[in-house]
C-alpha positions in Angstrom: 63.9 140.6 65.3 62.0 139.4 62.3 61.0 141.5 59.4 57.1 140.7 60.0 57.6 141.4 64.0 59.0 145.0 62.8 56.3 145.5 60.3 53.6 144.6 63.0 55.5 146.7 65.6 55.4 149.7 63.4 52.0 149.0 62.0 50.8 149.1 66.1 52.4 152.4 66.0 50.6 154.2 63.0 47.3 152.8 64.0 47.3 154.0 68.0 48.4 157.4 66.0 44.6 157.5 64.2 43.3 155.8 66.4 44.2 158.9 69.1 43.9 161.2 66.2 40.1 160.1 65.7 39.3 159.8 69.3 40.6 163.2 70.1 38.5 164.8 67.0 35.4 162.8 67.9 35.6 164.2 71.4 36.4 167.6 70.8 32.7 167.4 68.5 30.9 167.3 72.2 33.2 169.3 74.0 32.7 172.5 71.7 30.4 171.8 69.1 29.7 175.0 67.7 32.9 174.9 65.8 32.1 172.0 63.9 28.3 173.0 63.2 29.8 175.9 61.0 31.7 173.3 59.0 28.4 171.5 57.9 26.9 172.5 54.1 23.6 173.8 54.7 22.3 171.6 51.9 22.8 168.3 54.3 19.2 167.8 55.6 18.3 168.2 59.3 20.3 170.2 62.0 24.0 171.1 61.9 24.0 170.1 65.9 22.8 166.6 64.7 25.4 166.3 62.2 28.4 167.8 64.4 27.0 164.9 67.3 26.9 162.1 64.9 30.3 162.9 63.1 31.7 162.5 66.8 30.2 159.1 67.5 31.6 157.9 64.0 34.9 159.1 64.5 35.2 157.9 68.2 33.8 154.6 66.6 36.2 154.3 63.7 39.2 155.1 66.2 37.7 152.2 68.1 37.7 149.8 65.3 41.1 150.5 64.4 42.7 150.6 68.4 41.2 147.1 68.5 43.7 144.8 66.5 40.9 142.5 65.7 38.8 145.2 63.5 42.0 147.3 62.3 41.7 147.1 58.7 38.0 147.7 59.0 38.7 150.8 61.1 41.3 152.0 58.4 39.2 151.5 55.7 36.6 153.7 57.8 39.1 156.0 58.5 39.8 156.4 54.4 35.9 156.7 53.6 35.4 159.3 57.0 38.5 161.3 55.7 37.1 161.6 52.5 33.5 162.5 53.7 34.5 165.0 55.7 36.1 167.2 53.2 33.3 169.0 52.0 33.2 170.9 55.4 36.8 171.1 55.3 36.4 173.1 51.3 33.1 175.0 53.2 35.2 175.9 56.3 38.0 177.5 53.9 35.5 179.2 51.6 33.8 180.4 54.5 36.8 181.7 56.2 38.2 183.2 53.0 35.0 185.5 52.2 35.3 186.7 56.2 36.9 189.7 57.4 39.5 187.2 59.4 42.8 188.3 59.5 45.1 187.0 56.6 47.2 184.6 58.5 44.1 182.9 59.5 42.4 182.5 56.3 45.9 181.0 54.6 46.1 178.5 57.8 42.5 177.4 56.8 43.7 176.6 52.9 46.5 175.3 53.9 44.7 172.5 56.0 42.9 171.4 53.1 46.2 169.7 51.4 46.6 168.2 54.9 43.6 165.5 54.5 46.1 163.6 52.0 48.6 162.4 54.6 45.3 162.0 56.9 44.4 159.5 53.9 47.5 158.1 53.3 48.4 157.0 56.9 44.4 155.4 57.3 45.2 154.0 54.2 48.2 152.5 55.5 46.4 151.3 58.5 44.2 149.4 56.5 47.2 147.6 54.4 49.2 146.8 57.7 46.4 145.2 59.0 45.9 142.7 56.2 
């Protein structure tokens, strides 16, 4: 097997991994919305519900663009720039969480999770550079 047949093999791999990744999140933004309302700033104009709803379409559309080998690097360059957009409600969700009376293990679990957008970065990033 060739080195580039390898490369797009594994390539395949890490972007059906967002791609499932995204279009899990995305879905789970209809299917119980309520968590995600709390994780948008109130200073974002209009309704939480409205930015919850339209997160979802972006991220099922982004895993989309980067299933379909034809639009991968756009969808991993999407997934980079959602990624990044979305950790504001990420730092809101652990600030939130962290001034609550939750229990301690939950409010470590919610910092903790913050660090985790890098490799979420990393691997859209990588998405983007194996589709080149």
């Amino acid at each position: 097997m060739s080195e580039s047949t390898e490369l797009s093999r594994s390539g395949r791999g890490t972007a059906r991994t967002l791609a499932a990744f995204l279009f899990g999140m995305g879905t789970l933004h209809f299917v119980v919305p309520k968590q995600f309302d709390a994780l948008i700033p109130e200073q974002l104009p209009g309704s939480a519900r409205a930015w919850t709803l339209g997160s979802g379409v972006a991220e099922i559309a982004v895993a989309t663009a980067v299933a379909v080998p034809r639009t991968r690097r756009l969808g991993g360059l999407l997934a980079t720039l959602l990624f990044l957009g979305v950790f504001p409600g990420n730092v809101k969700m652990a600030g939130d969480w962290v001034r609550s009376s939750k229990p301690l293990p939950l409010k470590a679990g919610v910092l903790l999770r913050l660090p985790m957008q890098i490799p979420m970065i990393l691997l859209a990033r990588k998405v983007y550079r194996q589709a080149a």
